[in-house]
Structure formats: structure tokens, C-alpha cells
N, C-alpha and C positions, 0 to 999 in steps of 0.2 A: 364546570364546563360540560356542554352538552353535545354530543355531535350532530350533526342534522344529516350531513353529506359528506363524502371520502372522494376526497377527487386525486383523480392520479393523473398527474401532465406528460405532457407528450415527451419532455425531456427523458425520461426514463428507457424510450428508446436507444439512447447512447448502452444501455448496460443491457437490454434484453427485451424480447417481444413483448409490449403493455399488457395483451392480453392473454397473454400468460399470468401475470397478477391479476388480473382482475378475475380471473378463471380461479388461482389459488384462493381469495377471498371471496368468492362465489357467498360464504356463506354467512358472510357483516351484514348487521343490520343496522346503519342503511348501507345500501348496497353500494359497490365502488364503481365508479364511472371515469372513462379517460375523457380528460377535456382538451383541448386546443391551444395555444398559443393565444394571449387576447384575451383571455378567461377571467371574471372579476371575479374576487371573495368577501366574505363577509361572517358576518358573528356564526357559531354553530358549523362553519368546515372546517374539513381537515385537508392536508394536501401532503401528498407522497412524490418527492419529485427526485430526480436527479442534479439540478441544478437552481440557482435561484432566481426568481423575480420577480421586485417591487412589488406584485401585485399580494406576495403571499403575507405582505404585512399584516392584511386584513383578516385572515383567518382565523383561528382560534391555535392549529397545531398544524406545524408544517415537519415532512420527518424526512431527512435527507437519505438516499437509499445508497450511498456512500458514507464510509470511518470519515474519510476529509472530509470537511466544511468549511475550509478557511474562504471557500470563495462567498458564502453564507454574512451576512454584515450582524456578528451575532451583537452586537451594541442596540442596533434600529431594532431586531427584534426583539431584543428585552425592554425598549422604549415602548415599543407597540405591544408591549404585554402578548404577542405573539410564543407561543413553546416551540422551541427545537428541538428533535430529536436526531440522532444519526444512527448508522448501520455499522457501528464499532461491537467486536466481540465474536463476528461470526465470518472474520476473512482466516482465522488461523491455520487451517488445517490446506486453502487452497494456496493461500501465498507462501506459506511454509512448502508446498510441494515444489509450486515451481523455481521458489531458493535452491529445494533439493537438485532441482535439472539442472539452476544453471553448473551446482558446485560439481556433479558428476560430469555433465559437459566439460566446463575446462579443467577437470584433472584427468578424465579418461581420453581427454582429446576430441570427442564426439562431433565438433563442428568441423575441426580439421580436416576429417574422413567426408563429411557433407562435403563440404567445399570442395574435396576432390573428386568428388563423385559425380558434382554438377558438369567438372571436366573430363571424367570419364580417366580418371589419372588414378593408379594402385597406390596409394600412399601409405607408406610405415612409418613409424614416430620413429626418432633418434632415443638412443637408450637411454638417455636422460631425463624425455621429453613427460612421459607419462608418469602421473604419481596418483596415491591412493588418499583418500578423505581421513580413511582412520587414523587415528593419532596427530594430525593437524591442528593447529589452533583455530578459532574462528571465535572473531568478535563481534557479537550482535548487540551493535547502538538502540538502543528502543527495547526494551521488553514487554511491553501490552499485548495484547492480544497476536501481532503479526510476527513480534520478536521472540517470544514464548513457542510460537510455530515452528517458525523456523529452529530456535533451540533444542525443544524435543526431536525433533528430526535429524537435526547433526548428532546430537547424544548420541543417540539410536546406531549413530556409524562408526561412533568409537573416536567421534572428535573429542577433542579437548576446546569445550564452548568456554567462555567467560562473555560479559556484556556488560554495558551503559545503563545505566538507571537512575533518574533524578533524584530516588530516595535512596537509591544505595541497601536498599531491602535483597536480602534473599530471593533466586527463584528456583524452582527446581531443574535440575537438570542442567545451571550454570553454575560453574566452582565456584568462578570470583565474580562478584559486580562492584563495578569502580561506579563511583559520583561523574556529572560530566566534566571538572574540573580535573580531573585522571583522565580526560579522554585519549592524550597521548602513551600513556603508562600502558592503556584497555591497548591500543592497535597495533602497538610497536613489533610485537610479536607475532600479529597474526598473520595467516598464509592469506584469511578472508578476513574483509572486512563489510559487513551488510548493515544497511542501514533500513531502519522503520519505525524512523520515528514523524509525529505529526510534525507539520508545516507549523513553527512559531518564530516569534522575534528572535528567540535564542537557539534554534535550530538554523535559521534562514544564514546560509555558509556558512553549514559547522565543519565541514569538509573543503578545505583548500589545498593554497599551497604547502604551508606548516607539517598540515596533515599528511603529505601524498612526502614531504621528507621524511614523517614517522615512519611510515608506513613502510615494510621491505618488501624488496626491489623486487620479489617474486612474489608479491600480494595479489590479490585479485581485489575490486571494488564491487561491491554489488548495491543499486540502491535499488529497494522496492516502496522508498518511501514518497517524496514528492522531491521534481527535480529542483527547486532551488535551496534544495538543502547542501547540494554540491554546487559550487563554483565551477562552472564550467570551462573557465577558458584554464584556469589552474590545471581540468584534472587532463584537457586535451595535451598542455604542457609536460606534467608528470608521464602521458602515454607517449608523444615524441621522444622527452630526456632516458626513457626508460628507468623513472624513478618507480612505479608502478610493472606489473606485468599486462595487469589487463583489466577489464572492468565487463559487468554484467549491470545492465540498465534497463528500469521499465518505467522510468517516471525522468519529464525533462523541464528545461524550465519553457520551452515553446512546444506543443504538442496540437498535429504531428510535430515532430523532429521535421527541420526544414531540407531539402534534399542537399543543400550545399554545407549540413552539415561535415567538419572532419568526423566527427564518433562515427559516422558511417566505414569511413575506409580503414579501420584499424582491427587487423588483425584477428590480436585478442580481445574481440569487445562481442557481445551479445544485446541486441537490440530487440526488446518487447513492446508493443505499442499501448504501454499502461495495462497488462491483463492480467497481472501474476494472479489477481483475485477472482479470472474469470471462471465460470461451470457455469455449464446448460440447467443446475440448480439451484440458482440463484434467485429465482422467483421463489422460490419455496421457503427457502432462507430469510428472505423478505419479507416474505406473507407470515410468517410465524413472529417477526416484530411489530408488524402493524394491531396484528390481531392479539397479542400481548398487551398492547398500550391501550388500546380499544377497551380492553376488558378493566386495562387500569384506571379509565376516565371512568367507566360506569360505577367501579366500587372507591370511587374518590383515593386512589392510591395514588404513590409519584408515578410520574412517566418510566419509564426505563431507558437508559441512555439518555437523560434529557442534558441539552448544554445551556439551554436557560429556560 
């Protein structure tokens, strides 16, 4: 494969100013250009995009600047002898942070006092109300790169992590890792429950109602991974019944989130609009996988991250 042209699509705007990358890559040869909507390809591009279309069958390498690809038809692209790449490997350390906010949010209370302060009301917790991370459980479903994140970071506070893992492999910084076939064994116990795993057949509702009975009655939910890995109307049910305490969410299965959403009125919930991965450097992050793979085509190496 040869490259001729790097074309970077207007999609890309969903996650950060284009020309911001194309600034970061200033220094590819051949140089990266942002193109349009309508844009055809052909033998010798590459295309860096955020989302997909049809058109990019044509190309040589398309490299998704998102971990998720499920919206990606990666079957057509291994038909079309097309390469996929994704941008898995390098969200750990931002989506791990914002795990960390929401979990000191709802044990320190931190929304409660917002919320009151929008009403200009002194609020003090009830002596029971506030608790502390350290020595808590928390079970992190998914251990790749965003579940490892978030892991070292609960360590770090003196949680007691365990997690989900499809191989049941060791990681560091969690005691125990259960198969997903223990998923109930993994959450029975936790105070948290986070979710980060990819979008597949056998993730899509691995969180329902079953689940949200495992689950104790003072758990939190947190997904940072893609909304229909949660059942939705189960876990609105579990946050009425108060079989759950509350939930922290940044991925849904309609996005936005519709305004007549319930998740909106409850309480204990924290609503993100898909950003737990966002930084103002994420162009950079970006630009260091493109120009990676770049250098892979030229010395005939595999791609990095490639999913076909």
C-alpha cells in the first residue's frame, strides 16, 4: 500500500477542531487535507474520520479517531479489502478521570451542594449521607484500556477494585477478575458498578433487570461505555423500585438523550453528553496514531490498532 493523500473529513468535527489536526500533522508527507461531505476516494487515500460513509470503501485505509466502531460495517470493509484502524489505547488516563469525578461526586455528595446552590439553599448532608471511596468495592466490567483506567485510579484511593474480563487474565491493580459468566458473583458486592466494555452481540443488555437485583440497594451504576449495553427501561425501573441508589452515565442508547427522558429527573443520576474521553488534547493524541501507522505503511509493518 502506498499512500498518495490523507484526507481528514468533516466528521471529525463532532470530537475537536479539524484543523487542529491537520496543524498536528503539518509534517506527513503527503500533507492532510480536510475535505467535505460528498468527497470520493480511491486507490492510494487514507481517510481519518469520526464516523462512517459508504464512500470510504474506496480507500486504501480508513482510521476511525474513536475506540468504538461498531457504527463502522467492518464485514464491507474487509470485503472491500479496505484497513480499519481505531483510536483504542489512548482514552485511559481521560475516561479514568472522569470515573474518578463521578465516584467522588456521589460519595462526597458534590452534586447535592450544586444543586443547592443553584437555589441559593445552605444544604448539609444527613449523618449518614456521606461516605468515603476508600475501602469500598468497585467492579470494573471491561478491563482494556478504559477499565485499567479507571482501576488504577480507584487503587490509588484505597478501593478494593475487582473486575470482568473475558479471559479471566490477571491485571494489575485488581484482586479478583471473574469470566463474564460470574458476572453476578463480580457485582453482588459492589458499592460501584462501571461499565467499559465495547459495544458487541454479547455485551448489547448485559445490564438489566437480573442485574440491577444483583446489584445492592446502595450501588451506584456507572456506564462510560456505549448505552445499549444497559437496558434502559430496566435500569429506570431499578432507579423508581429503589433497587439501585443511583447511576452515573455518559453513553445512551439515543444521543442526545431525548428531553422527555425519565434519567433526567432522578435524583441520584449524573448525566454526561458522551465526553468522559474529552481534552482539549486530543488532537495530539490523534496525530501520534496517524503518524504511527503512516510510518507503518512506508516500512511494510502491520498497522497498529488495525480491526481488519
Amino acid at each position: 500500500m502506498h499512500i498518495e493523500r490523507i484526507a481528514l473529513d468533516e466528521s471529525v468535527r463532532k470530537a475537536m477542531p479539524p484543523q487542529l489536526l491537520v496543524d498536528a500533522l503539518s509534517d506527513l508527507d503527503p500533507a492532510v487535507e480536510l475535505v467535505e461531505d460528498g468527497e470520493q476516494f480511491g486507490p492510494g487515500d487514507a481517510v481519518v474520520s469520526f464516523g462512517h460513509r459508504d464512500a470510504f470503501f474506496d480507500a486504501d485505509w480508513v482510521h476511525c479517531i474513536r475506540a468504538g466502531y461498531d457504527e463502522f460495517p467492518v464485514g464491507v470493509y474487509d470485503e472491500a479489502g479496505t484497513f480499519l484502524t481505531n483510536s483504542t489505547g489512548i482514552h485511559g488516563t481521560t475516561v479514568g478521570e472522569t470515573v474518578l469525578g463521578y465516584l467522588l461526586t456521589l460519595a462526597r455528595r458534590l452534586h447535592t451542594y450544586r444543586d443547592a446552590q443553584h437555589e441559593h439553599r445552605w444544604r448539609r448532608p444527613s449523618y449518614e449521607e456521606s461516605f468515603t471511596l476508600s475501602g469500598e468495592r468497585i467492579c470494573v466490567v471491561g478491563l482494556g484500556t478504559l477499565g485499567r483506567g479507571v482501576a488504577d485510579r480507584a487503587a490509588a484511593l484505597g478501593m478494593d477494585v475487582v473486575g470482568v474480563r473475558r479471559s479471566g487474565e490477571s491485571v494489575p491493580n485488581v484482586s479478583t477478575v471473574y469470566t463474564p459468566d460470574r458476572l453476578h458473583e463480580a457485582i453482588e458486592g459492589a458499592r460501584f458498578v462501571v461499565l467499559s466494555v465495547p459495544l458487541t452481540r454479547e455485551t448489547t443488555g448485559m445490564i438489566a433487570a437480573p442485574e440491577f437485583e444483583t446489584m445492592r440497594d446502595d450501588a451506584y451504576l456507572v456506564n462510560v461505555a456505549r448505552g445499549p449495553v444497559v437496558e434502559t427501561d430496566a435500569l429506570v425501573s431499578a432507579l423508581e423500585d429503589g433497587a439501585i441508589a443511583g447511576a452515573a452515565l455518559d453513553a445512551f442508547d439515543e444521543e442526545p438523550l431525548p428531553e422527555d427522558s425519565p434519567l433526567w429527573d432522578f435524583d441520584e443520576m449524573l448525566i454526561t453528553p458522551h465526553v468522559s474521553a474529552a481534552t482539549g488534547a486530543y488532537h495530539e493524541d490523534i496525530a501520534a496514531l496517524v503518524r504511527e501507522n503512516v510510518a507503518h505503511i512506508e516500512g511494510g509493518e502491520t498497522l497498529k490498532n488495525r480491526v481488519v
